[in-house]
C-alpha positions as CSV (number, residue, x, y, z in Angstrom):
1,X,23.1,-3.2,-9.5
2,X,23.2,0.2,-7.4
3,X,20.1,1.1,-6.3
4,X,19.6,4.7,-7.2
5,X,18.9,7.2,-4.8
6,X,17.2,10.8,-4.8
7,X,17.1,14.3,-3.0
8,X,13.6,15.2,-1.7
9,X,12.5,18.3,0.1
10,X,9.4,19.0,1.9
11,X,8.0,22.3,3.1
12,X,6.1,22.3,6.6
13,X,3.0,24.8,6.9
14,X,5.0,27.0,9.2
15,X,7.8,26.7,6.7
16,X,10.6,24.4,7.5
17,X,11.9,22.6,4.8
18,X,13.9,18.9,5.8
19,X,15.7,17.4,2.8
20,X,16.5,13.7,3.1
21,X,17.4,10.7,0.7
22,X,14.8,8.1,-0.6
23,X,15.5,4.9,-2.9
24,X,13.8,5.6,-6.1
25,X,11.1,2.6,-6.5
26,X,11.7,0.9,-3.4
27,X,8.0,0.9,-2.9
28,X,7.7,-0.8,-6.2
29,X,10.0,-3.2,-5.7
30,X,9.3,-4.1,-2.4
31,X,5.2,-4.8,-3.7
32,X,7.0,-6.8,-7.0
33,X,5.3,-4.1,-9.1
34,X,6.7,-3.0,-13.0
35,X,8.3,0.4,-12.9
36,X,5.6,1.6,-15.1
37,X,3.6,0.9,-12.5
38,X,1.1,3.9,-11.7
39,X,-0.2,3.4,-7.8
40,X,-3.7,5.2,-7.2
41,X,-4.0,7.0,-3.6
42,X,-7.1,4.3,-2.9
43,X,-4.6,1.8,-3.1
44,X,-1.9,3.2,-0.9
45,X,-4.7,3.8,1.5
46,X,-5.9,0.9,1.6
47,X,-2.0,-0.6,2.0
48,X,-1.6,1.9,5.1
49,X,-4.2,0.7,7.1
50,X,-2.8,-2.7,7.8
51,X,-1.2,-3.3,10.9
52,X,2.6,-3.6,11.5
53,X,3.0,-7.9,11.7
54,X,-0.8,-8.2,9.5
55,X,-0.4,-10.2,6.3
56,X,-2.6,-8.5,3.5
57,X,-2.7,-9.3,-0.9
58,X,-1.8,-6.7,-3.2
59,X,-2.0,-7.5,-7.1
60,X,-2.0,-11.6,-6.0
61,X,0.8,-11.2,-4.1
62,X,0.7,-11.8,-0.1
63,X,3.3,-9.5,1.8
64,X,3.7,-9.1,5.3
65,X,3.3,-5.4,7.1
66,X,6.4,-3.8,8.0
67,X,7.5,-0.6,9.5
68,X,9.6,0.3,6.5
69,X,7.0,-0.4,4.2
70,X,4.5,1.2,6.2
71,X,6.7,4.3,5.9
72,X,7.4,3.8,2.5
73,X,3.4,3.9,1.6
74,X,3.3,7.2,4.0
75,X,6.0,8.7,2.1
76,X,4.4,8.0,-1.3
77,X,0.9,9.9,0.0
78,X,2.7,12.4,1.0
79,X,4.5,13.4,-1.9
80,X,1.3,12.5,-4.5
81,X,-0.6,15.0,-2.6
82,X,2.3,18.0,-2.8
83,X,2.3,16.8,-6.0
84,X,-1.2,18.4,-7.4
């Protein structure tokens, strides 16, 4: 199955805009997490403050830090706060 991917743009304050391509739920996936799945930003917080290399639980699950999940929780924050 073909992972599906999406257009996102982001404004800077001084107002330059950089467009890239994300994986729609990767984040999910990669925390074994339904696709109704809501994450809250205490959560994601809490997931960003691990180390690169630290082992840390998330819903009874033990996963392993990474710098592509790392970036993938930064990315989520990011867009839930241009979001309200």
């Amino acid at each position: 199955m073909k992972t599906k991917t999406e257009k996102v743009t982001l404004k800077d304050d001084d107002g330059t805009k950089e467009t890239f391509k994300i994986k729609k739920g990767a984040l999910k996936k990669q925390l074994k997490v339904p696709d109704e799945y809501r994450f809250s930003t205490k959560e994601l917080n809490r997931i960003k403050d691990v180390e690169n290399g630290r082992s840390f639980n998330f819903k009874g699950n033990t996963f392993k830090m990474t710098a592509l999940l790392k970036r993938r929780v930064t990315l989520a924050l990011t867009l839930m706060r241009g979001s309200k």
